[in-house]
N, C-alpha and C positions, 0 to 999 in steps of 0.2 A: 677616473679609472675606466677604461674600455669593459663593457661587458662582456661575461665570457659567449660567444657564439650558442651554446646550450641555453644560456636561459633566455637569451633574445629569442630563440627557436623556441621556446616554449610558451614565453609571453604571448607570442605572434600566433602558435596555436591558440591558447585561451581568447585571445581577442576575436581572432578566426572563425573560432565556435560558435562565442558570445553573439556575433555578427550576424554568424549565422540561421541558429536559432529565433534571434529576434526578428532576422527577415521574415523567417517562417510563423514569427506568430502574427505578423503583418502582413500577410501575402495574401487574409478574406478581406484585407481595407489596401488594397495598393491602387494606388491614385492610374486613373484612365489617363488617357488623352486628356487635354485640355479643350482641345476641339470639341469630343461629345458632350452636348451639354444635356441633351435629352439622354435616358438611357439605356435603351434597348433598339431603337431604331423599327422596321414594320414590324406588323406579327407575321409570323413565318406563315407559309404557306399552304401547309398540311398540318394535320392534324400531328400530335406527339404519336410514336409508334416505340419498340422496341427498340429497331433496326434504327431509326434516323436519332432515337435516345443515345444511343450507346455509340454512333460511327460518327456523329455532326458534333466533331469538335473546335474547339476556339485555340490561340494558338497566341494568346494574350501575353506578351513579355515582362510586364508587371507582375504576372502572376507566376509564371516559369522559372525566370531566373530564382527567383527567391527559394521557388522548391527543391529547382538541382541544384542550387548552391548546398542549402540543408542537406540533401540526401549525400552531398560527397559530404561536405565536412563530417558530418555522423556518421559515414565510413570511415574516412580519414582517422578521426579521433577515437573509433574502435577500435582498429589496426595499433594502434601508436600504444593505446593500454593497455591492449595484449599483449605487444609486444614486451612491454613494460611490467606486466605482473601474467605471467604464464599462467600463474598458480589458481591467479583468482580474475579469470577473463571477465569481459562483459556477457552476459545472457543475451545467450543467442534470440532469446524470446522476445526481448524489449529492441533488439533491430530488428524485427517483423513487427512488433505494432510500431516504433516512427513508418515502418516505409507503409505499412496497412493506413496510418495518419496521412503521410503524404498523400497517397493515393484517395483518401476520400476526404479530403480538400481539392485533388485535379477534379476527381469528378462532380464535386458541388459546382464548382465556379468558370469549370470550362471543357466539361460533357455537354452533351445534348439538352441536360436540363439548365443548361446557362440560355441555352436559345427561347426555353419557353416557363421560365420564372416568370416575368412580368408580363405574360398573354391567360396564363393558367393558376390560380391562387393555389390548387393544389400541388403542382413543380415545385411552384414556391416554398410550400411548407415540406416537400422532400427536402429541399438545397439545406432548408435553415437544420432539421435532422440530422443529414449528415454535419455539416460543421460542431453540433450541441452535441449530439449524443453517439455519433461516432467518432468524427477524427480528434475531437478533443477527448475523452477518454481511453483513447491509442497512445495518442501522445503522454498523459499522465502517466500511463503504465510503459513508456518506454524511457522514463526517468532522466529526461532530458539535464535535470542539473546536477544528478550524481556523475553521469557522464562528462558535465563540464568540468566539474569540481576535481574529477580524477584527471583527466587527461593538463591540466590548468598546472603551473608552476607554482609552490609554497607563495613564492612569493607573489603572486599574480591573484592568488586564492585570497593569502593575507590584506593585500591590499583593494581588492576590487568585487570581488564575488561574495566573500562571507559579511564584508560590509556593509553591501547591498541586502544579503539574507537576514541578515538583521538589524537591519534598519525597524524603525518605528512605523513608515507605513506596509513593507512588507507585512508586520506582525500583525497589521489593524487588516490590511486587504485578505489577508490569508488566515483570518479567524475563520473558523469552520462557521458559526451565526452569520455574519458577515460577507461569505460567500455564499452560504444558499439563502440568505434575500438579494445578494444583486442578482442570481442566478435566475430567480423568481420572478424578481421586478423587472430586468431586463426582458421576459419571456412577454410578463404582462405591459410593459411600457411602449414595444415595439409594435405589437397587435394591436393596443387600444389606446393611439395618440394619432395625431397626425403624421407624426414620424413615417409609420406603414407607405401612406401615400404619397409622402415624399419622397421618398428612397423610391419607390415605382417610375417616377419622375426623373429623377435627375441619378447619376452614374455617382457620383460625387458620394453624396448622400447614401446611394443603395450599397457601394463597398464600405461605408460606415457603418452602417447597420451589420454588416455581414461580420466587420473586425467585434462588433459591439457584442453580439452572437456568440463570436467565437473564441474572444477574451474572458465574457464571464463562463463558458463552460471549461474551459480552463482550468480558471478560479474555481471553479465549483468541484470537480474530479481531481484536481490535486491532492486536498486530504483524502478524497473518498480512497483513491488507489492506494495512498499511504508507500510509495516505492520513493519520491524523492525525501528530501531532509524539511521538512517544516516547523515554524514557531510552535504547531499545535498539530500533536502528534495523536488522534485520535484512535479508541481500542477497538477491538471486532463489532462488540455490542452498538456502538455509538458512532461506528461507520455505518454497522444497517438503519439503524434508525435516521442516519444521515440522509440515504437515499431512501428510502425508503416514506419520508415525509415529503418527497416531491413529486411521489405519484398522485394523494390529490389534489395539489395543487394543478397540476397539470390535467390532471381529467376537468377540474372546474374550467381552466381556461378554453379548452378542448370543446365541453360543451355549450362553451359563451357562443366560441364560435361557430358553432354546432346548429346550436337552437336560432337561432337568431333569425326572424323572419323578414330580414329582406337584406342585401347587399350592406357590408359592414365600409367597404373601399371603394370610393370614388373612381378609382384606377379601372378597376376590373369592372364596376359598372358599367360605367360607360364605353368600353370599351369596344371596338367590333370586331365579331371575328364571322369569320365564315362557315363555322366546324365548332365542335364540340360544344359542351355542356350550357347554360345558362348560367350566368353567376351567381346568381344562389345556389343552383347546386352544385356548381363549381367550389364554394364556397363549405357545405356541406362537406364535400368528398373531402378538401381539406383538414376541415376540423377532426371527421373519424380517421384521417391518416393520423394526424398527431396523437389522438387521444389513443388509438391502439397501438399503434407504434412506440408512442413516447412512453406509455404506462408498460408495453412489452418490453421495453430496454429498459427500466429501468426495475422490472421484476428480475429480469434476467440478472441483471449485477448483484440484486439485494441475495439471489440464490447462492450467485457466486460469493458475497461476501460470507454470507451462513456456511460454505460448503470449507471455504478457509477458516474460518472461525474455528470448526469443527477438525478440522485437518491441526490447527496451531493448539487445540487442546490435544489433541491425540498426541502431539509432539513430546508436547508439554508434559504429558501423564508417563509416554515410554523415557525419555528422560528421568524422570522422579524414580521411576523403576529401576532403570538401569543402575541409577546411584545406591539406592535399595539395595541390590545385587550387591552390588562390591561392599558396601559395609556388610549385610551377611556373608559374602565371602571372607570377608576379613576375618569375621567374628570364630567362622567356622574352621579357620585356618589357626588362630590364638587357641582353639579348643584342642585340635587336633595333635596342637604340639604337646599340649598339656598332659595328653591324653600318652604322649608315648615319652613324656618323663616317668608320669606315673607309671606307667608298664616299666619303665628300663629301672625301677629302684632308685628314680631320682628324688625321692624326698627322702634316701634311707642316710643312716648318720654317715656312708662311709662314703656317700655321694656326696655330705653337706658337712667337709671338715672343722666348718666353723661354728658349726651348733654346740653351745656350751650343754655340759650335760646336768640334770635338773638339779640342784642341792637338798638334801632332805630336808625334811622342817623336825624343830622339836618338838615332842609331846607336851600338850597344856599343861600336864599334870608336872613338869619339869624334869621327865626323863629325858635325857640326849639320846638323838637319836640311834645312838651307838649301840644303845641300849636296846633299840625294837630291831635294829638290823641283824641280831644274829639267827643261828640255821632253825627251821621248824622244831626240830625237838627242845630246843631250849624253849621255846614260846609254849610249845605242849607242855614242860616240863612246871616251868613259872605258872603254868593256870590250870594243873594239875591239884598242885595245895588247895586256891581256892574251891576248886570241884570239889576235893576230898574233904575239906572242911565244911563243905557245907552237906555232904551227906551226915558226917558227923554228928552237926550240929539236931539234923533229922534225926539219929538214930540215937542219942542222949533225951530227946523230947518224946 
């Protein structure tokens, strides 16, 4: 049976996205030339300045395509589920952090600091910042897979996307433990192996390190943001102390490289330039970018997680409230009515026809009661004798 035209359009979107997005988490490892085998070519000329940081851009095709591909389909696929649920559009917010992500992924890997990462150790640890602790936590709060997951066809979702979400190694990669040690280890692997100076070396190598980078920060802010769908759905409290445990980890690695009394990298050792700093205090300058930089963003989110935490209890409590209100208004509305039977003579017998009227009871002593119901003088008259007899009884003694 021929498909109907709607769902092949729809598959072809989800695949589309799929595509798309994955370009983009592969776009700080997208393979160079074949030709460069070295990987940066002379050291530039001049010194790094503002002006030649921000205007001396690269114009790499590996790296380009993959982003404008992303930035349309992530329009594309906003448009398409607006159009599709008016009611409940995408946030406008989370398409400012993808294109805020985009944008500091161009300017990690092909601004001006593309030109002077492997001349300057400190550029360097700019580049690898923006990839860890900016464009990958852009990207985690623009919820890139609720987006696929809505714009995706039932059956495209059924078969393709939710069974990759839950798979076994999604569950084991995307354990919150689990992602802030590779987050960790990645941070400490790459600084203190040979890796560093390999990647300085060869183009190959140094876009691996960069995907290596920017896969586990990723992994690492997915649960922190807590906006996509995860195995392990963590609560306000246990998102701060999420982040909030890799501040010193990070100071510690910050001051390895800090203290360290003489050149940690072959690369930059040796290196010659004509300008700027010495490598050790090249080196230096480094480590206190990361150590305050990386411990300042990651104060900043811990702030931010406290300030939602706080905002989701407030929610929390005026809800309870609310509900509150309505059972007292209820309660006060059951009284109110009550209150105006009782005024209108609603409990009287001629309001409540059905009220049997009381049966008298008989006297212990076995009078019927027929007998105590007649009119007051007869009861005077009947306990008249006893009075009178018992003055009697007084006035013979």
């Amino acid at each position: 049976m021929t498909p109907q035209p709607r769902t092949v359009t729809a598959r072809a979107v989800g695949h589309a996205v799929a595509v798309g997005l994955g370009a983009l988490l592969g776009a700080a490892g997208a393979l160079g030339a074949a030709s460069s085998a070295l990987a940066h070519g002379p050291v530039p000329p001049e010194p790094p300045t503002p002006v030649n940081l921000a205007l001396a851009w690269s114009f790499d095709p590996w790296i380009w395509i993959p982003l404008v591909a992303a930035g349309l389909a992530w329009r594309w696929a906003v448009r398409r589920v607006n159009a599709a649920h008016p009611a409940n559009p995408v946030p406008r917010h989370r398409t400012w952090a993808f294109g805020g992500g985009l944008v500091a992924v161009a300017v990690a890997l092909q601004s001006g600091i593309e030109h002077y990462d492997t001349s300057l150790f400190a550029i360097h640890m700019v580049q690898h910042l923006l990839l860890t602790m900016v464009a990958a936590p852009l990207f985690a709060l623009a919820g890139p897979v609720t987006l696929l997951l809505r714009v995706a066809s039932p059956e495209d979702r059924r078969r393709w996307i939710l069974p990759v979400l839950h798979s076994r190694v999604v569950r084991v990669v995307t354990h919150p433990v689990v992602a802030w040690l590779v987050f960790a280890g990645v941070a400490w692997g790459t600084h203190f192996s040979p890796l560093y100076d390999a990647a300085l070396e060869d183009r190959l190598i140094h876009d691996l390190e960069h995907a290596l980078l920017f896969g586990s920060g990723l992994l690492f802010w997915w649960p922190a943001a807590g906006v996509d769908p995860t195995p392990w759905r963590l609560s306000y409290p246990a998102r701060l102390l999420y982040v909030g445990l890799q501040m010193p980890q990070n100071t510690f690695l910050s001051l390895a490289i800090y203290s360290a009394s003489e050149p940690l990298y072959r690369h930059y050792a040796t290196l010659v330039r004509p300008w700027g700093p010495t490598p050790l205090a090249d080196q230096q300058l480094g480590g206190g970018i990361m150590w305050v930089a990386g411990d300042l963003m990651f104060l900043v989110v811990a702030l931010v997680l406290l300030w939602a935490w706080m905002e989701s209890e407030s929610q929390a409590t005026a809800r309870s409230d609310a509900r509150a209100e309505v059972e007292r208004a209820a309660i006060r509305a059951r009284e109110l009515a009550l209150a105006e039977r009782r005024a209108g003579g609603g409990w009287g017998d001629a309001a409540m026809p059905d009220r049997q009227p009381e049966r008298p009871v008989d006297d212990p002593g076995g009078r019927p009661a027929s007998a105590r119901s007649g009119p007051v003088g007869g009861d005077d008259a009947s306990a008249g004798p006893r009075l009178g007899g018992s003055g009697a009884a007084r006035s013979s003694r």
